[in-house]
Every structure is written in C-alpha cells, then in structure tokens.
C-alpha positions in Angstrom: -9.8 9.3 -15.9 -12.1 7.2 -14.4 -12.6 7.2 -10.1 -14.3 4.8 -8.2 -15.7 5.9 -5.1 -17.3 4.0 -2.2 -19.1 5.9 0.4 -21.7 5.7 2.2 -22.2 9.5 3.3 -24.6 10.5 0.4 -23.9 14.4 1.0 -20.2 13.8 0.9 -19.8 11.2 -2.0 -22.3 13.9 -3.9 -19.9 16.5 -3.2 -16.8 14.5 -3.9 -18.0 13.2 -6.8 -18.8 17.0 -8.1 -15.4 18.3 -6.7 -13.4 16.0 -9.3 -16.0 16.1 -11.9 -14.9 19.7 -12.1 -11.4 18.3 -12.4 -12.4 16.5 -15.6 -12.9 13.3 -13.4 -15.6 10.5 -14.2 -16.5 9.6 -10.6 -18.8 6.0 -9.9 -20.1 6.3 -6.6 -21.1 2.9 -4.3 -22.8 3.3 -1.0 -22.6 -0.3 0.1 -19.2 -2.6 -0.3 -20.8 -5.8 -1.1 -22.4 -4.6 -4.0 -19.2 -3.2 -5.2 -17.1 -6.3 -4.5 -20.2 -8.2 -7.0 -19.7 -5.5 -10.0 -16.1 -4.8 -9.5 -14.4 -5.6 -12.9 -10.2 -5.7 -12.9 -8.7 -2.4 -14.5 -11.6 -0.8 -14.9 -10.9 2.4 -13.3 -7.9 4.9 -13.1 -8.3 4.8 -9.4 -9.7 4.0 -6.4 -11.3 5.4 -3.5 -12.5 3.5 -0.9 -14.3 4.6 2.9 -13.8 2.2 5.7 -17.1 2.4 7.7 -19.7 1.5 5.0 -22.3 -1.0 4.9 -21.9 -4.6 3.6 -18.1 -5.2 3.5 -16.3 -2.7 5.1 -13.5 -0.8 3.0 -10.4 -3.1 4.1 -12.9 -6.3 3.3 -13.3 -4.3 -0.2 -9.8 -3.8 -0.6 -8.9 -6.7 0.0 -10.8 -8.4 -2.5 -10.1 -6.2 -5.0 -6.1 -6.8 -4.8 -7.3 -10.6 -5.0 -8.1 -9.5 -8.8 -6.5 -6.2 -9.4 -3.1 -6.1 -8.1 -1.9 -2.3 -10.0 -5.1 -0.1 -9.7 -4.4 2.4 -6.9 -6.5 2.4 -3.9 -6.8 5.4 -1.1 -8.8 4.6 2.1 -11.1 7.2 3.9 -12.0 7.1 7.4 -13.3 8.9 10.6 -10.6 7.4 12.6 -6.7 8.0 12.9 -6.1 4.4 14.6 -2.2 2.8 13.8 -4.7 -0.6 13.2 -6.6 1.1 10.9 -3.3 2.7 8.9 -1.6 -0.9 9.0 -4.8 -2.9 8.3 -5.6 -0.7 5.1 -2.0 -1.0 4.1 -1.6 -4.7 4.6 -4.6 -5.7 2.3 -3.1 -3.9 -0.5 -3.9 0.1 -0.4 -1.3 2.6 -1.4 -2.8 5.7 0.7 -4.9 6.7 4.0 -6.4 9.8 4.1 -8.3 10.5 7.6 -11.7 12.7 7.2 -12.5 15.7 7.8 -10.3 16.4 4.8 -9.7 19.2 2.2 -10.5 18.5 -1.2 -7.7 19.2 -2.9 -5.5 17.3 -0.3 -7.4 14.5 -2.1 -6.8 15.5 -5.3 -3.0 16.1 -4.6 -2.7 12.2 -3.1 -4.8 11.4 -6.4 -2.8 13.2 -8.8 0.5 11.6 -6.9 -0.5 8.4 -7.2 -2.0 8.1 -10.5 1.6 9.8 -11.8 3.8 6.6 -9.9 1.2 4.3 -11.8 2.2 6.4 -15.5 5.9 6.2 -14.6 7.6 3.2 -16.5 9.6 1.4 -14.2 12.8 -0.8 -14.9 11.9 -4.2 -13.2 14.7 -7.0 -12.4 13.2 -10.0 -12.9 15.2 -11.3 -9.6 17.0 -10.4 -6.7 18.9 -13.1 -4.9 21.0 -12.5 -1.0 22.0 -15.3 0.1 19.1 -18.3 0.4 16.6 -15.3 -0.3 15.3 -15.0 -3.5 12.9 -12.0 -4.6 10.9 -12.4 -8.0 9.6 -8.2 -8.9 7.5 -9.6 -11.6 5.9 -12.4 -10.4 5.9 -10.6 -6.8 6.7 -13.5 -5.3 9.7 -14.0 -2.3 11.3 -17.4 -1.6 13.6 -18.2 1.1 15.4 -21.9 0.8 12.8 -22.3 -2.2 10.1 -22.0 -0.3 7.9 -19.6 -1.2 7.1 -16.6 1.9 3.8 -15.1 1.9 4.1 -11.7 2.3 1.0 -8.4 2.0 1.5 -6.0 -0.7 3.4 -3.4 1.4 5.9 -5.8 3.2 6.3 -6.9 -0.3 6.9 -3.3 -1.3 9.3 -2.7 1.7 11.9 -5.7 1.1 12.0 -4.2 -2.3 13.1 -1.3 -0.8 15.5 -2.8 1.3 17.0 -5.3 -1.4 17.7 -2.4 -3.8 20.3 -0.4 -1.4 21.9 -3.3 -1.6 23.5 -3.2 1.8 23.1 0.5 2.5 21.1 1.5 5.4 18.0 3.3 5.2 16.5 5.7 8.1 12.9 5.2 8.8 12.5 8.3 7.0 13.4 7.4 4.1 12.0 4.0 4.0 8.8 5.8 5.1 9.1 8.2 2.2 9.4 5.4 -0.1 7.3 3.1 0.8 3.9 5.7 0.7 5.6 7.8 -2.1 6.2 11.1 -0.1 6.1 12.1 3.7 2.7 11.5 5.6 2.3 11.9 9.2 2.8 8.7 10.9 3.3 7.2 13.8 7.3 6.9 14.7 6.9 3.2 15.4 4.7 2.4 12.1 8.0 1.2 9.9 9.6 -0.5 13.2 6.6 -2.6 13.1 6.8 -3.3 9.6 9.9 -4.7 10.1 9.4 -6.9 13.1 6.5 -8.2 10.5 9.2 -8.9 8.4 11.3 -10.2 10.2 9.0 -12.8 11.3 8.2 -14.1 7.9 12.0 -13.8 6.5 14.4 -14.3 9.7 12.4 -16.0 12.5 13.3 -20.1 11.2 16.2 -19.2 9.4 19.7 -19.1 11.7 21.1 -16.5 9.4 19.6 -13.5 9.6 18.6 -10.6 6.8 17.3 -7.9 7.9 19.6 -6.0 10.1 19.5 -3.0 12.3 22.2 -0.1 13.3 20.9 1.3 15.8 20.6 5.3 15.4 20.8 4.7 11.9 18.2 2.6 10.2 18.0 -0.9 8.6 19.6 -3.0 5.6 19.3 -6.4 4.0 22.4 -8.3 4.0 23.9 -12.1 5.3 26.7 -10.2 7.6 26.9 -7.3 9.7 
C-alpha cells in the first residue's frame, strides 16, 4: 500500500512516515503543496494524507486539485485547528476524513485502515435515481433538476445519495452523519443541518416544489409530498 503524505513538520512527517512503514506502508513524504500538486499523478497511491497549514498551496488548495484529477483516491486532512470552516472546507473540496493534531498514531491508522476497506468494498451502483424533475446519475456523479445540470461538492453529492436511497424514509442527523464520514466522529450538532441548507439551496431554492424535507424531532427525507 502506497501513502502519500504532505507535511511540512519534518519531525512529524519523519515519524509518521516510520510509524506506518512499520505497518508495511510505503509512505512519500511532500513538505510543500505546490510541488505536490506539479508531480501528483492520478491513482497513484492507496491513500492520501494531506496537512492543512503547509507552504505553497495549502492542504484544501491540494485537495482540491487533486479531486479535479482523482475523483476515488481517499484523502484525510491534518490540522492544528478544530474550526467547523476548516471541517466543512476540507470536506467540500472532496476529502473523506479530518483528523485534528495532536493525534495518536494508531487513531490514524484505524481512519486509514477504515477508509482504505470502503474503497475495496464492491459497491452495487444504479446508474439513475429519478424523484420527480430530480434526476441523480451515481456513475457519472452528476445531479440534474428540470435537465439542468446542479453543481454540487463531493460530499453534498455523497449526502443526496444518502437521502435518495431511503427512498422516503427519514434519516436522524445521526445516521446521516454516520454515513456520510463512514462511522461516528465528533462533530459539531449543526454540521449536517448546514449541509442541508447547502442543499437546499442548490436543489430547492428556484424550484416551487420542494425535495428535501424536514420532520422536525426526527430527521430529513427526499420526496415531492410531505
């Protein structure tokens, strides 16, 4: 299994690189997010690991690029800071996991191991989902609404997937949480409320029938009637 790893931290990307050599890891370490953007080859590695404050492009700029070429290669962000912003920025351009520093090791290794197991599991994919004038293409990721297409980041995409296969059932923020970062993390109560209003914007806001629906004390649910 091959990792990349930016960081700038020499001590630390040293000693993470040695932590998961001894887990039968290759690790390729970058210090500076430019560079790696220039050398960065699609598919190339297992996984991704990717610090926020570095030199050249920061992590979510690196990110971000990367999911311009490389839409499947999983991609954990490392930071000094616990910000919401930070949480939601990372996730919007495309990464899968947020691990804040100082950290233990193997909680690394366990998000690693998680992820890297979702990416070997074969998954059954429908190649559309249609409610109403909202049309959702899993393969091609691509959402339309009235055949116009609806731009949407990697984890809102992820989230009316969620949503479209209850089919109508509602969901609790925890277990749309659960789903859409693979297990529990610790999060702030409003993070999937704010997903949704994103949503909403993009699917709902110039449309007079609304999707994306709300019981209150419950959860959420995609559907054209209440």
């Amino acid at each position: 299994m091959k990792i990349l790893l930016l960081e700038d931290d020499f001590t630390l990307s040293k000693e993470i690189s040695a932590f998961f050599t001894l887990k039968e890891f290759e690790c390729f370490p970058y210090y500076d997010g430019s560079l790696l953007l220039k050398k960065y080859f699609p598919y190339e590695y297992d996984l991704i690991i990717l610090d926020i404050n570095v030199p050249g492009a920061n992590g979510i700029e690196v990110c971000k690029g990367i999911r311009e070429i490389d839409k499947k290669t999983p991609i954990i962000m490392l930071t000094a800071f616990s910000e919401i912003e930070d949480k939601l920025a990372s996730f919007d351009n495309g990464a899968d996991d947020y691990l804040v520093k100082p950290f233990h090791f193997e909680e690394l290794y366990a998000r690693i191991t998680s992820l890297l197991r979702r990416k070997e599991i074969p998954q059954q994919i429908e190649n559309k989902i249609v409610i109403n004038d909202l049309e959702i293409l899993e393969t091609e990721m691509k959402v339309f609404r009235l055949g116009k297409e609806i731009k949407l980041t990697p984890k809102e995409f992820k989230l009316i997937l969620i949503l479209a296969h209850a089919k109508g059932k509602i969901l609790s923020k925890q277990f749309i949480a659960e789903k859409l970062w693979d297990y529990h993390i610790e999060t702030n109560q409003n993070t999937i409320e704010v997903y949704i209003n994103f949503l909403r914007k993009k699917i709902d806001k110039d449309h007079e029938t609304k999707l994306i629906r709300t019981k209150i004390g419950y959860g959420y649910y995609l559907s054209d009637h209440e």
